[in-house]
NUNU-159076 format. One record per atom (N, C-alpha, C): chain; atom name; x, y, z; residue number from 1. Coordinates in Angstrom, 1 decimal, padded with zeros to 4 digits. Layout:
! residues N
<pt A, CA, <X, Y, Z>, NUM>
...
//
This chain:
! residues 166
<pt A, N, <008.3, -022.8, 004.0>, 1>
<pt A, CA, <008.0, -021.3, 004.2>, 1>
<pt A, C, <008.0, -020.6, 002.9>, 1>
<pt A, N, <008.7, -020.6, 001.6>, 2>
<pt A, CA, <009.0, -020.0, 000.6>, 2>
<pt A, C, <007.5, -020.2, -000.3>, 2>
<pt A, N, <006.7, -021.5, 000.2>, 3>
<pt A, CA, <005.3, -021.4, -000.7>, 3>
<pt A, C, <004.5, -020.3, -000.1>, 3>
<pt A, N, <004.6, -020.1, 001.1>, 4>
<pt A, CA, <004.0, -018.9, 002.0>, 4>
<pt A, C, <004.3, -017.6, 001.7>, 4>
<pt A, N, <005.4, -017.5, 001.5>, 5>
<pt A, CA, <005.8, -016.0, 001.2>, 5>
<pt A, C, <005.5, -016.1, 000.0>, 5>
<pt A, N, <005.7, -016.7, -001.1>, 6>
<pt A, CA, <005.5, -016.4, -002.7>, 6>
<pt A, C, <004.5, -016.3, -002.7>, 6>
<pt A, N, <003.2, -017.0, -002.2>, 7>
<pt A, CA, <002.0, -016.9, -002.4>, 7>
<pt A, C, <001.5, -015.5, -001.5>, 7>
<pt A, N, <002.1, -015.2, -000.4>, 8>
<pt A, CA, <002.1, -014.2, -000.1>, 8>
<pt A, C, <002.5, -012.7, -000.9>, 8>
<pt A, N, <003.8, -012.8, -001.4>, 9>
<pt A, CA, <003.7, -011.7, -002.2>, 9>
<pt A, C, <003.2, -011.3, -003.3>, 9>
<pt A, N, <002.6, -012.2, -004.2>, 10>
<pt A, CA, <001.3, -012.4, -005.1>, 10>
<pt A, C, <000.6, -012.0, -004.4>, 10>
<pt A, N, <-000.4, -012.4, -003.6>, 11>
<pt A, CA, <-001.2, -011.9, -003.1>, 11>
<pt A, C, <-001.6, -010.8, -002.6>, 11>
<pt A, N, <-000.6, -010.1, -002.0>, 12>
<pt A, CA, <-000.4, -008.7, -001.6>, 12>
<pt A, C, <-000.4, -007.6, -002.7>, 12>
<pt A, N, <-000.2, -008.0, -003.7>, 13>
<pt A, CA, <000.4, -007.6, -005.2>, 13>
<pt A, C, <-000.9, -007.2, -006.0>, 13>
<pt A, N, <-001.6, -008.4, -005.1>, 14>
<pt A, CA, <-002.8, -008.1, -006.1>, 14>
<pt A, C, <-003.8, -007.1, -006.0>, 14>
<pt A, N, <-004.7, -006.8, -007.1>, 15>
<pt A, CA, <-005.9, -005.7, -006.7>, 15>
<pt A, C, <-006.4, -005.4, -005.9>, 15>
<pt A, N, <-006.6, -004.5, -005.3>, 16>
<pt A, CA, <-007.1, -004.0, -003.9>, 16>
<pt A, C, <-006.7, -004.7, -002.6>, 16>
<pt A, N, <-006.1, -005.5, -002.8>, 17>
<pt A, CA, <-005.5, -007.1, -001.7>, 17>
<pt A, C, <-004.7, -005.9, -000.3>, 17>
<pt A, N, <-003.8, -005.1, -001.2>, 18>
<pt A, CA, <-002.6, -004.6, -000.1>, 18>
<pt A, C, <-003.6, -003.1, 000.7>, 18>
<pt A, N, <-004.3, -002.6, 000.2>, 19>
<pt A, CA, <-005.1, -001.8, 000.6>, 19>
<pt A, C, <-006.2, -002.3, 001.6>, 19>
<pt A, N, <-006.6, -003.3, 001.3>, 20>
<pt A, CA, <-007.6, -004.2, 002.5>, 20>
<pt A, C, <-006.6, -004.5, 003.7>, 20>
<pt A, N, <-005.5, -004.7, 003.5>, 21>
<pt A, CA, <-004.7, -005.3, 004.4>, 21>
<pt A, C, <-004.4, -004.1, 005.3>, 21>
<pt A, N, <-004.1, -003.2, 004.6>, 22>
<pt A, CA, <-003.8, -002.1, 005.2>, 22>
<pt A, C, <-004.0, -001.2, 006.1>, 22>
<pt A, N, <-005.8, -001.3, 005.5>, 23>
<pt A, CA, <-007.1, -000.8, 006.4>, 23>
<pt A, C, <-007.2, -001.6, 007.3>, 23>
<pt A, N, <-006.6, -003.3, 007.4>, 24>
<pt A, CA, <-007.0, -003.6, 008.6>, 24>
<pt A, C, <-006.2, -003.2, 009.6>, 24>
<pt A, N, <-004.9, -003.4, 009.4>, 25>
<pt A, CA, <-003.8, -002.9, 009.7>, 25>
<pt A, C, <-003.6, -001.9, 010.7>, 25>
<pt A, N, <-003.7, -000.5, 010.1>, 26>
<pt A, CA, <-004.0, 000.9, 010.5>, 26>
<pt A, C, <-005.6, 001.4, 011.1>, 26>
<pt A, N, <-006.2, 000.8, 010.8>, 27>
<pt A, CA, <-007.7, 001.0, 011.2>, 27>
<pt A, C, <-008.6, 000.3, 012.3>, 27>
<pt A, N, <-008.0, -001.4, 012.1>, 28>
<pt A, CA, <-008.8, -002.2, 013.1>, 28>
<pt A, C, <-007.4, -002.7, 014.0>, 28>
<pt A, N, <-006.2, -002.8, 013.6>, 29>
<pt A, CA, <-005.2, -003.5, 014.7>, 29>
<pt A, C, <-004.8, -004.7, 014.7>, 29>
<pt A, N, <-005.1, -005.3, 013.3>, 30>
<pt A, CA, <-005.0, -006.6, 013.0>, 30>
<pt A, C, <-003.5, -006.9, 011.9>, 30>
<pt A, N, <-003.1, -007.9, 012.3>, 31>
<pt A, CA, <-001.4, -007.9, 011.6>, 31>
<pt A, C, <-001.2, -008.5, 010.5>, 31>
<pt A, N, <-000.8, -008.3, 009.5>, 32>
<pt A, CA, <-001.2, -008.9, 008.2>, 32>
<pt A, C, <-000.7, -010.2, 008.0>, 32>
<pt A, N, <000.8, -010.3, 008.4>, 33>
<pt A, CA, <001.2, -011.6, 008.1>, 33>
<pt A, C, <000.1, -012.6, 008.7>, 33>
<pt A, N, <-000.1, -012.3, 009.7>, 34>
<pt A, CA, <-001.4, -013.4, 010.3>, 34>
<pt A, C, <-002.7, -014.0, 009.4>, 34>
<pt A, N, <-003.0, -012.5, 008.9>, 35>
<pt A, CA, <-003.8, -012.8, 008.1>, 35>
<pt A, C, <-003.9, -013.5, 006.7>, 35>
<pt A, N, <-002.9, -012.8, 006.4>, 36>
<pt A, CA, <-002.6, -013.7, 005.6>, 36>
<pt A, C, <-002.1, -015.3, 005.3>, 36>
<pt A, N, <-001.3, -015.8, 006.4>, 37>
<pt A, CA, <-001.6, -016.8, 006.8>, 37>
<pt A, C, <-002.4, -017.7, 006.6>, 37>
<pt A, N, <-003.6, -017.2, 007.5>, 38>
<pt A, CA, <-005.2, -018.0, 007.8>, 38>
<pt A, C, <-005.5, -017.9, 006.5>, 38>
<pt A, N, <-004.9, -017.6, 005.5>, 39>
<pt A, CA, <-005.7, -017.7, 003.8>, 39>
<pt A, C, <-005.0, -018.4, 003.2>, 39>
<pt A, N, <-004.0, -018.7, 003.6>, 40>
<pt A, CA, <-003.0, -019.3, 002.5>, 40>
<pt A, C, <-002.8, -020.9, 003.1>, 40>
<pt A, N, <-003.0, -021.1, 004.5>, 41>
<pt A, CA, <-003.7, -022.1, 005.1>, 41>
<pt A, C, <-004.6, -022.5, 004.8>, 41>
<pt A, N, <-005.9, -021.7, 004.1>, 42>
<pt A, CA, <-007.0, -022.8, 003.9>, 42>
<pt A, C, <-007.0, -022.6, 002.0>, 42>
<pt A, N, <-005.6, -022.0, 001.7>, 43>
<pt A, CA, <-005.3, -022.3, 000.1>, 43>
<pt A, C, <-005.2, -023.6, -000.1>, 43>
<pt A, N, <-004.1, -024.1, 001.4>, 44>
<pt A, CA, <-003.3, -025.2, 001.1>, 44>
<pt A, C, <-004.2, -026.7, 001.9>, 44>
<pt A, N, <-005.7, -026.2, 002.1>, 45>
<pt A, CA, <-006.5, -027.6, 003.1>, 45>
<pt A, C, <-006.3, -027.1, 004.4>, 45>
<pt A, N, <-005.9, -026.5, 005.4>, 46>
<pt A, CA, <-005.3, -026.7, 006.5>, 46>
<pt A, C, <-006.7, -025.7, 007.0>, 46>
<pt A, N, <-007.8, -026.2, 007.8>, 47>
<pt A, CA, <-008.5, -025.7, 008.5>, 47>
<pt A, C, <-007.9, -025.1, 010.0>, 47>
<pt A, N, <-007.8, -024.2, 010.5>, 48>
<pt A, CA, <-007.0, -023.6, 011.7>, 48>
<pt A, C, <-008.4, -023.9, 012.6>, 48>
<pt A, N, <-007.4, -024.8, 013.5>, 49>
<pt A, CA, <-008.0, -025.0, 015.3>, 49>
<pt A, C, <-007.9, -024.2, 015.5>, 49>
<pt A, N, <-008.7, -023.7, 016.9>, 50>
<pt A, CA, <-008.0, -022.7, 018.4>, 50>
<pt A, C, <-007.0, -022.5, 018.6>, 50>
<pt A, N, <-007.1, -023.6, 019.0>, 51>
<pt A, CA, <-005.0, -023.8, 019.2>, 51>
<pt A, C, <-003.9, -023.2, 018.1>, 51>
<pt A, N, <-004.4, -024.1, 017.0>, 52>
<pt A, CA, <-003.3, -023.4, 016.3>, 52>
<pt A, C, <-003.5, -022.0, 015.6>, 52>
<pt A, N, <-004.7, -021.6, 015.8>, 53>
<pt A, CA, <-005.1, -019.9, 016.1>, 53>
<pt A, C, <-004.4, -019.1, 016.7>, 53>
<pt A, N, <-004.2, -019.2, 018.1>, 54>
<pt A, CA, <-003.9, -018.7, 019.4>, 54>
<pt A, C, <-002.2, -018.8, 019.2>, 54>
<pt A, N, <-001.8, -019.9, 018.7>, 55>
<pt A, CA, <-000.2, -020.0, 018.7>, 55>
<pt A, C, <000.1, -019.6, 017.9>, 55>
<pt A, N, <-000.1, -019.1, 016.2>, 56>
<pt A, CA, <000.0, -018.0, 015.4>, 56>
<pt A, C, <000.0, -016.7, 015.6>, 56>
<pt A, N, <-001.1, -016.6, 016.7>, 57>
<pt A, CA, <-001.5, -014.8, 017.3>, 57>
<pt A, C, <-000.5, -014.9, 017.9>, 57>
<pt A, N, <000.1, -015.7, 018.6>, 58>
<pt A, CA, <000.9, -015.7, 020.3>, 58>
<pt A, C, <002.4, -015.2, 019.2>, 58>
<pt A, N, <002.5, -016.1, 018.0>, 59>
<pt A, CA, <004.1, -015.7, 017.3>, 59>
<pt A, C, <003.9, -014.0, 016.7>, 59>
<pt A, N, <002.8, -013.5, 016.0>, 60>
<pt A, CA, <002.9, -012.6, 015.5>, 60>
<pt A, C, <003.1, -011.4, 016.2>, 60>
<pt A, N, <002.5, -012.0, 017.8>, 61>
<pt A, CA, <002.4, -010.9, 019.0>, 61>
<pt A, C, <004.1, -010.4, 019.1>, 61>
<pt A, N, <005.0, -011.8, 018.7>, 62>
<pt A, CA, <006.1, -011.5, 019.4>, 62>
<pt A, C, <006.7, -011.0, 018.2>, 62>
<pt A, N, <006.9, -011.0, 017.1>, 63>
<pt A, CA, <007.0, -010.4, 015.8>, 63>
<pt A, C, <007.1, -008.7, 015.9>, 63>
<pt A, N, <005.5, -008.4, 016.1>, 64>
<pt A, CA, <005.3, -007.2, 016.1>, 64>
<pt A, C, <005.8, -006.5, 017.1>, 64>
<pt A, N, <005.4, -006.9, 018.2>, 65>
<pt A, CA, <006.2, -006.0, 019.4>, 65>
<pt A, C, <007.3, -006.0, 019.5>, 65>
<pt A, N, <008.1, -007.3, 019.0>, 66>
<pt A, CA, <009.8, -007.2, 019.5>, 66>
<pt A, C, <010.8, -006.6, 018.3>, 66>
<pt A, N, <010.2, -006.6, 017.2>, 67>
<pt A, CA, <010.9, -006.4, 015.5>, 67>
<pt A, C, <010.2, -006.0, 014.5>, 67>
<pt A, N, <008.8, -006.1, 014.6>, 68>
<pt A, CA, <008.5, -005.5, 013.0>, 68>
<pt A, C, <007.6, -004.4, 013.3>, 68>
<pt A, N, <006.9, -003.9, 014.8>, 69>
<pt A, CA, <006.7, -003.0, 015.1>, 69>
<pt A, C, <007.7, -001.9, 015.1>, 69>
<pt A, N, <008.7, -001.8, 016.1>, 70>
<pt A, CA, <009.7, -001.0, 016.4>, 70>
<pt A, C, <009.8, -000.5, 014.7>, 70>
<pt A, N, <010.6, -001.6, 013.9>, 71>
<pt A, CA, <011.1, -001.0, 012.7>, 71>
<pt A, C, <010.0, -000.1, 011.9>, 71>
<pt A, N, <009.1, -000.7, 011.8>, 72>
<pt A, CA, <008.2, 000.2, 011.2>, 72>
<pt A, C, <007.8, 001.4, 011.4>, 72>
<pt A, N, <007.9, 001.6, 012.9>, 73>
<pt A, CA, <007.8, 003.4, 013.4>, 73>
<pt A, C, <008.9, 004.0, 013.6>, 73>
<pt A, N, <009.7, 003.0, 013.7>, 74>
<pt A, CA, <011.0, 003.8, 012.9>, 74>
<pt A, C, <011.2, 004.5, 011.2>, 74>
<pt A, N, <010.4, 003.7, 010.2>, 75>
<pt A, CA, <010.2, 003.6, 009.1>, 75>
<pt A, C, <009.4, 005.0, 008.8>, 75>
<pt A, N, <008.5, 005.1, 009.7>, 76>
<pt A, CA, <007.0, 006.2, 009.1>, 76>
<pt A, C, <007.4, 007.2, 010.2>, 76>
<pt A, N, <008.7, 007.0, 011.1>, 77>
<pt A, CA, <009.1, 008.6, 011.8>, 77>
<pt A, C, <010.0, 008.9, 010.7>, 77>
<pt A, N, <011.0, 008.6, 010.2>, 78>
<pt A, CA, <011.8, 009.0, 009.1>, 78>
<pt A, C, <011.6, 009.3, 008.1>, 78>
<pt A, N, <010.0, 009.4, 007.5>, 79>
<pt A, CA, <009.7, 009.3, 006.0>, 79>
<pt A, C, <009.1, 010.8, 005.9>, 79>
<pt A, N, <009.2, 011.8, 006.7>, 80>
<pt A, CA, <008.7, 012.6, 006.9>, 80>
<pt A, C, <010.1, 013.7, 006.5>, 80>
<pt A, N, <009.8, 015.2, 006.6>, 81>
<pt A, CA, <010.6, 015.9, 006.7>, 81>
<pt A, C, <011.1, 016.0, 008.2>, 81>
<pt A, N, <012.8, 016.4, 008.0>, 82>
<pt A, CA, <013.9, 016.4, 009.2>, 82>
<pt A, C, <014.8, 016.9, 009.6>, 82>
<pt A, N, <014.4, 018.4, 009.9>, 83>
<pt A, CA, <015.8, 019.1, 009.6>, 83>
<pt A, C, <017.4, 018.7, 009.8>, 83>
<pt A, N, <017.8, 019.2, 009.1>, 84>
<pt A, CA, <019.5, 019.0, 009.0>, 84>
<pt A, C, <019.9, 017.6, 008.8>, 84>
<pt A, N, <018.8, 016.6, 008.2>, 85>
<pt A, CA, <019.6, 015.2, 007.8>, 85>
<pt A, C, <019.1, 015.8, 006.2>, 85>
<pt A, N, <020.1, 015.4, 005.7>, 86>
<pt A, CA, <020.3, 015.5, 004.1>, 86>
<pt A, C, <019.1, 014.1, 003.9>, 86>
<pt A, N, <018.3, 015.2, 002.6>, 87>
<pt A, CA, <017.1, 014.1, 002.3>, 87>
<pt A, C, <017.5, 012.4, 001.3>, 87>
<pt A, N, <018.5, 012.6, 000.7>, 88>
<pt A, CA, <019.3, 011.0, 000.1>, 88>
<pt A, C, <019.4, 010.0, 001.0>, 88>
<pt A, N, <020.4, 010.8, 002.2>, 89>
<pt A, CA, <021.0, 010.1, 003.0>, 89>
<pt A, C, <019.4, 009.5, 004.2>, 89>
<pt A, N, <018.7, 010.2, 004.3>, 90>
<pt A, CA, <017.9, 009.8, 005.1>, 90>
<pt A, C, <016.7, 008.7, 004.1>, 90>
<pt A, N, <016.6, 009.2, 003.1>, 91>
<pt A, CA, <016.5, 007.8, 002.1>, 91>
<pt A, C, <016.5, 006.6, 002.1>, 91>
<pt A, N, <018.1, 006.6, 002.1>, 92>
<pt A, CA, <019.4, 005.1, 002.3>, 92>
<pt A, C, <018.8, 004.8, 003.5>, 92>
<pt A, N, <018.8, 005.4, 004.0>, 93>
<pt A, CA, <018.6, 004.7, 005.6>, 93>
<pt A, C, <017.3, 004.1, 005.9>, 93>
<pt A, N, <016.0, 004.6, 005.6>, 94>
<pt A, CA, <014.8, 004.4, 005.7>, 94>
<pt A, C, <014.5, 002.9, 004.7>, 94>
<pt A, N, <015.8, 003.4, 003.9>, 95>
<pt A, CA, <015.3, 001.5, 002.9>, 95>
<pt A, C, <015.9, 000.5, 003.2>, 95>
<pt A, N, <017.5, 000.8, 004.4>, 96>
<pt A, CA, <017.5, -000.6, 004.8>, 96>
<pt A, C, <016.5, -000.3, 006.1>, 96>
<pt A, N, <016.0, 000.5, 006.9>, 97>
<pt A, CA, <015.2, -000.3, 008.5>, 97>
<pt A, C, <013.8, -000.5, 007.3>, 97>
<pt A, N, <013.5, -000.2, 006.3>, 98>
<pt A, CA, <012.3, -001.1, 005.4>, 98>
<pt A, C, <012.5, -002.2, 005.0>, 98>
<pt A, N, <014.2, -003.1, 004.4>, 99>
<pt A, CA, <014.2, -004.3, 004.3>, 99>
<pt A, C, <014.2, -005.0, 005.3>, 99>
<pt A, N, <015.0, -003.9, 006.6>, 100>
<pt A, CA, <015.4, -004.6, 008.3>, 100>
<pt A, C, <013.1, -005.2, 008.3>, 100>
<pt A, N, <012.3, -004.4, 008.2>, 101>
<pt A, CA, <010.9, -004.4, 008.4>, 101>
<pt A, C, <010.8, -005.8, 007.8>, 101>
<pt A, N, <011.0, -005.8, 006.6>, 102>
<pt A, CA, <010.1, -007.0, 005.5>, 102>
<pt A, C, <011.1, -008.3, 005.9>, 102>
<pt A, N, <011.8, -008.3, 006.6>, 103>
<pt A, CA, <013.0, -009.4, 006.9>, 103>
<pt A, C, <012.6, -009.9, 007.8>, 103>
<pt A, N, <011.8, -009.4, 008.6>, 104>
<pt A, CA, <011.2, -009.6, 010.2>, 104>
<pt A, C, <010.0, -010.0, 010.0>, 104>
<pt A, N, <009.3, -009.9, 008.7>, 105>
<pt A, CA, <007.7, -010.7, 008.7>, 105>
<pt A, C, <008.4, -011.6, 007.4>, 105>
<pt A, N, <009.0, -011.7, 006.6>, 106>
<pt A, CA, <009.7, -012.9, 006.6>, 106>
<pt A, C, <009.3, -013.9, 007.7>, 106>
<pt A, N, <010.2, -013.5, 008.6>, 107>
<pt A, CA, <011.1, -014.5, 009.4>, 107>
<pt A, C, <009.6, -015.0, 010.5>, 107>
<pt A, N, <008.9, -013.8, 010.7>, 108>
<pt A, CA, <007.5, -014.2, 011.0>, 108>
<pt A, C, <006.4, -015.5, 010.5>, 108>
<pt A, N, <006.3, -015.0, 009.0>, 109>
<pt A, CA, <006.3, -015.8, 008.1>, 109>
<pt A, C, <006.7, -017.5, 007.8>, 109>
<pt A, N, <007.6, -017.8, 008.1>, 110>
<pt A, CA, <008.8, -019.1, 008.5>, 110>
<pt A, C, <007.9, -019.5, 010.0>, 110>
<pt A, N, <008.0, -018.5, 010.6>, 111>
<pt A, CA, <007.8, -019.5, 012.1>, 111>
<pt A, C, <005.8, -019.9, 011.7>, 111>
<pt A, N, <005.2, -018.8, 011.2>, 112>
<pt A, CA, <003.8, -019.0, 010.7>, 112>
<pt A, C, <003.6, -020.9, 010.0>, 112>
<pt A, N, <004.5, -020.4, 008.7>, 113>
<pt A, CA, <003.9, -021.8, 008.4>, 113>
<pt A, C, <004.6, -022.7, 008.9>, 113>
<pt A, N, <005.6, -023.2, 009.7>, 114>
<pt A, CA, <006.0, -024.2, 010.5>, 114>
<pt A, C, <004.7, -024.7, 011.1>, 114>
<pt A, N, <003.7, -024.4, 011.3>, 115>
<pt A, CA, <002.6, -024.5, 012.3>, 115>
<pt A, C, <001.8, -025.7, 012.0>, 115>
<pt A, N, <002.3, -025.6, 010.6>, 116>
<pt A, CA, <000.8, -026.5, 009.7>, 116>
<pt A, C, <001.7, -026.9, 008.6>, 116>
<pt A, N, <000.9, -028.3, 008.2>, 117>
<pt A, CA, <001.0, -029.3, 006.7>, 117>
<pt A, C, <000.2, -029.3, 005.9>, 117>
<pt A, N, <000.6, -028.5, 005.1>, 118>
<pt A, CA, <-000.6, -028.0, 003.7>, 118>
<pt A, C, <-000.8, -029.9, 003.4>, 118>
<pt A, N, <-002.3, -030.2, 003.0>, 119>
<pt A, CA, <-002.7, -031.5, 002.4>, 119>
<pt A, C, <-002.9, -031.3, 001.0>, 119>
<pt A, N, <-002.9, -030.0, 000.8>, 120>
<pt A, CA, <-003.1, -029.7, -001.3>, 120>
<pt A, C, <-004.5, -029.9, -001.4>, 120>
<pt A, N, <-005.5, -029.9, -000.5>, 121>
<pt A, CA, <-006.3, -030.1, -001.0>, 121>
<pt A, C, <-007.6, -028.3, -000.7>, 121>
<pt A, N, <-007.6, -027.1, -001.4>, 122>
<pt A, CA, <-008.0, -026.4, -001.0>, 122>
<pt A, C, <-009.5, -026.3, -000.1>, 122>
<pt A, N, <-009.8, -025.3, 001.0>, 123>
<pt A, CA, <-010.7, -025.9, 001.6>, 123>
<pt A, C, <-012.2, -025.0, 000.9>, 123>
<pt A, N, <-013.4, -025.1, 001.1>, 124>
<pt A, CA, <-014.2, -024.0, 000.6>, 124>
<pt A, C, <-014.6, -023.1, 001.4>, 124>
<pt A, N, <-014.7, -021.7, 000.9>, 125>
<pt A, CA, <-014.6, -020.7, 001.1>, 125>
<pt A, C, <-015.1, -020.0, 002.0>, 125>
<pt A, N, <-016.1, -020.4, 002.7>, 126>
<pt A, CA, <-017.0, -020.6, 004.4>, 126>
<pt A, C, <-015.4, -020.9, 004.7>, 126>
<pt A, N, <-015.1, -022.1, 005.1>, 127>
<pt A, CA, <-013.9, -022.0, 005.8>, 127>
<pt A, C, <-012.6, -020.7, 005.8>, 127>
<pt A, N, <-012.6, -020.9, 004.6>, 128>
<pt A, CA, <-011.7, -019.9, 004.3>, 128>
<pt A, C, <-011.7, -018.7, 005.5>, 128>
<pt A, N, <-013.1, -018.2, 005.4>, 129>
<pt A, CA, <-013.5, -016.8, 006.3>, 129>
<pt A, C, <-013.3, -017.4, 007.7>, 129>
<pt A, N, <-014.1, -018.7, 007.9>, 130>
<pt A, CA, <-014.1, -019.0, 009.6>, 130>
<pt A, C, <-012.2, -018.9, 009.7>, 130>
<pt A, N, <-011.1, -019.5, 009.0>, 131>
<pt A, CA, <-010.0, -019.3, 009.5>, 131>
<pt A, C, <-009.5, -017.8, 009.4>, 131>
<pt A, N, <-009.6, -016.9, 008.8>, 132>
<pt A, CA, <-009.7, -015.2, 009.2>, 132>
<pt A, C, <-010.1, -015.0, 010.0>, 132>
<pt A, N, <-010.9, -015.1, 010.6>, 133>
<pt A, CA, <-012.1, -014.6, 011.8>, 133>
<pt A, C, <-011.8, -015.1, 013.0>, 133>
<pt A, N, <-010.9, -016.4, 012.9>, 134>
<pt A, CA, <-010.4, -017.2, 013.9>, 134>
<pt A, C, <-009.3, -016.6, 014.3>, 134>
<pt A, N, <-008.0, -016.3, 013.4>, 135>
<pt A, CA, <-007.1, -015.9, 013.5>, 135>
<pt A, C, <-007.2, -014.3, 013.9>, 135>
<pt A, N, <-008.0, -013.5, 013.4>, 136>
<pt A, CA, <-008.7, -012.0, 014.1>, 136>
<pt A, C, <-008.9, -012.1, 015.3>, 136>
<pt A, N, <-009.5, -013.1, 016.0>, 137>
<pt A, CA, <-010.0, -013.4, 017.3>, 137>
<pt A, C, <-008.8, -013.5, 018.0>, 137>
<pt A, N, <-008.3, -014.2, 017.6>, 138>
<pt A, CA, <-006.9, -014.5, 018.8>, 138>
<pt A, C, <-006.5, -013.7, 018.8>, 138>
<pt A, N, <-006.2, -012.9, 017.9>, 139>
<pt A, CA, <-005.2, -011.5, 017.8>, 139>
<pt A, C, <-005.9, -010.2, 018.7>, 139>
<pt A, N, <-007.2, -010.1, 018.5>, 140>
<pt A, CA, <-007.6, -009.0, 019.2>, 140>
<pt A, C, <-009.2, -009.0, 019.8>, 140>
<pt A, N, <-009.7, -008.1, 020.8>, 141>
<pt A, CA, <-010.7, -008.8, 021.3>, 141>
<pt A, C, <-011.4, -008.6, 020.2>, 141>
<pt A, N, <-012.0, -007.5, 019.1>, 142>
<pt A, CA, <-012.8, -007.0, 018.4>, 142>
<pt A, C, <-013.0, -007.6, 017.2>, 142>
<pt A, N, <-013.3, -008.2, 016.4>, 143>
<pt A, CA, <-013.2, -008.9, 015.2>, 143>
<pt A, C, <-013.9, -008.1, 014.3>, 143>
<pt A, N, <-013.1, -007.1, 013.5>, 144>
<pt A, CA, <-013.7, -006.5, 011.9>, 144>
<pt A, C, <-014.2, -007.4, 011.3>, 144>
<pt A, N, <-015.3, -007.9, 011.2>, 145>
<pt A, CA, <-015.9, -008.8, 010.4>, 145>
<pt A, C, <-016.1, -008.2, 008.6>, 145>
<pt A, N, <-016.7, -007.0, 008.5>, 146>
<pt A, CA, <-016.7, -007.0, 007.4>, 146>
<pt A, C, <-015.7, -006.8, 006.9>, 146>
<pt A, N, <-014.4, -005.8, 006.7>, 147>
<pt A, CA, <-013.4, -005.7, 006.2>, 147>
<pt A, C, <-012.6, -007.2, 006.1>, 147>
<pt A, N, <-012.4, -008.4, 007.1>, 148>
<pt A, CA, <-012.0, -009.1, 006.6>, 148>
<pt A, C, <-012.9, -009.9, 005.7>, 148>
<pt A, N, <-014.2, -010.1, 005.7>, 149>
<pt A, CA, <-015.0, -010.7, 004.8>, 149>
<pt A, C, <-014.4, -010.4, 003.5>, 149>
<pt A, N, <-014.3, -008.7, 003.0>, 150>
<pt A, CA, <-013.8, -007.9, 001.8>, 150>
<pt A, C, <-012.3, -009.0, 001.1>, 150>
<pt A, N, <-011.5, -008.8, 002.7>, 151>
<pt A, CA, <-010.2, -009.3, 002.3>, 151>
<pt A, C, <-010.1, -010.7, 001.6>, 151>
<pt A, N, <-011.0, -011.5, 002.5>, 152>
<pt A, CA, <-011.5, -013.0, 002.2>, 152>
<pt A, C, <-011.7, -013.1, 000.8>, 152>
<pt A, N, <-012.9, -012.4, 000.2>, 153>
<pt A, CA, <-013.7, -012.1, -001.2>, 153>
<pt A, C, <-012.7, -011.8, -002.3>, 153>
<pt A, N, <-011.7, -010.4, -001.7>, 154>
<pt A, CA, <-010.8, -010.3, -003.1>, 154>
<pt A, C, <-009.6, -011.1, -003.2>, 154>
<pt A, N, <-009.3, -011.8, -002.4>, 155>
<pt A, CA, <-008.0, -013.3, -002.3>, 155>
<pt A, C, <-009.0, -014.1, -003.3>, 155>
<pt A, N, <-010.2, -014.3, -003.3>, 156>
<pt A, CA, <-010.5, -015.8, -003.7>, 156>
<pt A, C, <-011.4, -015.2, -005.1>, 156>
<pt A, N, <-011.8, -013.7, -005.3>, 157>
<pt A, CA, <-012.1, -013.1, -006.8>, 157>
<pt A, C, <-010.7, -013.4, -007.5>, 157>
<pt A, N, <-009.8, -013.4, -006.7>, 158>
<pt A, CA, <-008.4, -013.3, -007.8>, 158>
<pt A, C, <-007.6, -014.5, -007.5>, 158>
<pt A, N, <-008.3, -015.6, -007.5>, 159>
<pt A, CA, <-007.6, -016.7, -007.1>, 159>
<pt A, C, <-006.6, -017.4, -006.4>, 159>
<pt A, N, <-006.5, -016.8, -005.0>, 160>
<pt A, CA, <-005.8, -017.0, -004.0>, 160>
<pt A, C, <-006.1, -018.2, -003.2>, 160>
<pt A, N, <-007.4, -018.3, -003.4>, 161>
<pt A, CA, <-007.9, -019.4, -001.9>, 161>
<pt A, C, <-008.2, -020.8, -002.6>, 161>
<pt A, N, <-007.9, -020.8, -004.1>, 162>
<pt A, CA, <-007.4, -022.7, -004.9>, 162>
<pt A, C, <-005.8, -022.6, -004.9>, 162>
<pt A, N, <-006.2, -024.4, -004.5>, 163>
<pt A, CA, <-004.6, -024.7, -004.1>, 163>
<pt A, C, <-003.9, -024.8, -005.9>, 163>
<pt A, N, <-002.9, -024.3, -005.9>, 164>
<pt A, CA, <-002.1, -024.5, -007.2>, 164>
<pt A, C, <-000.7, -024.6, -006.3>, 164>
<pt A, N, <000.0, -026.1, -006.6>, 165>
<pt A, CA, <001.2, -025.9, -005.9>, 165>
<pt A, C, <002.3, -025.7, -006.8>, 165>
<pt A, N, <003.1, -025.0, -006.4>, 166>
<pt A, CA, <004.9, -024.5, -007.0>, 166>
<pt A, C, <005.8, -025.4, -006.9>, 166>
//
């Protein structure tokens, strides 16, 4: 799991990477750790079946609705003004339900790449998209095609989608 998340936090980190994510995110209804996933899967060889499409969407479903949803609207109701909570103290508090947030796609994360056996061998970049598109699918009826195309493009402009292993 820890190649997933590091490759994951680089990648998030990078140029326009967390802003694409975001827009999918907030705009089309698609969950990032998933997505990100499906890229770091075909960093690592691992073309995504249906199946193991469907049972990534099926974990992220339970992720989001049971723990990393909740916290997060807890997160973006508190970040706002509140009368009579002192603005520090509501601070403190907003940064642990944000690590309680990033602890839960962690742990998302962990159950994600259990799924699959990176072979090291990176796949090319057609795939790359068919496994985003795949993973979009299960998750929702609608598939943002171009926005994830974008996300696809700036992962592998900034060399996310060759395998380099840690």
């Amino acid at each position: 799991m820890s190649n997933f998340w590091n490759w994951a936090v680089k990648a998030y980190a990078a140029e326009s990477v967390a802003g694409l994510c975001l827009d999918l995110q907030d705009m089309h209804g698609q969950n990032v750790p998933l997505l990100l996933f499906s890229q770091w899967a075909a960093s690592v060889g691992v073309a995504l079946d249906e199946e193991t499409a469907e049972a990534a969407a099926d974990i992220s479903r339970a992720w989001a609705h049971h723990v990393v949803g909740p916290l997060r609207a807890i997160r973006r109701q508190i970040k706002g003004p509140i009368g009579d909570i002192e603005p520090d103290a509501k601070h403190r508090v907003r940064e642990q339900v944000k690590s309680a947030e990033l602890l839960g796609e962690r742990e998302q994360m962990a159950a994600l790449s259990a799924l699959i056996s990176p072979t090291g061998q990176a796949l090319a970049f057609q795939q790359a998209k068919d496994n985003l598109v795949r993973v979009a699918r299960a998750w929702a009826p609608v598939v943002p095609r171009n926005p994830l195309h974008a996300l696809s493009d700036a992962l592998s402009e900034r060399g996310f989608l060759s395998y380099t292993p840690e």
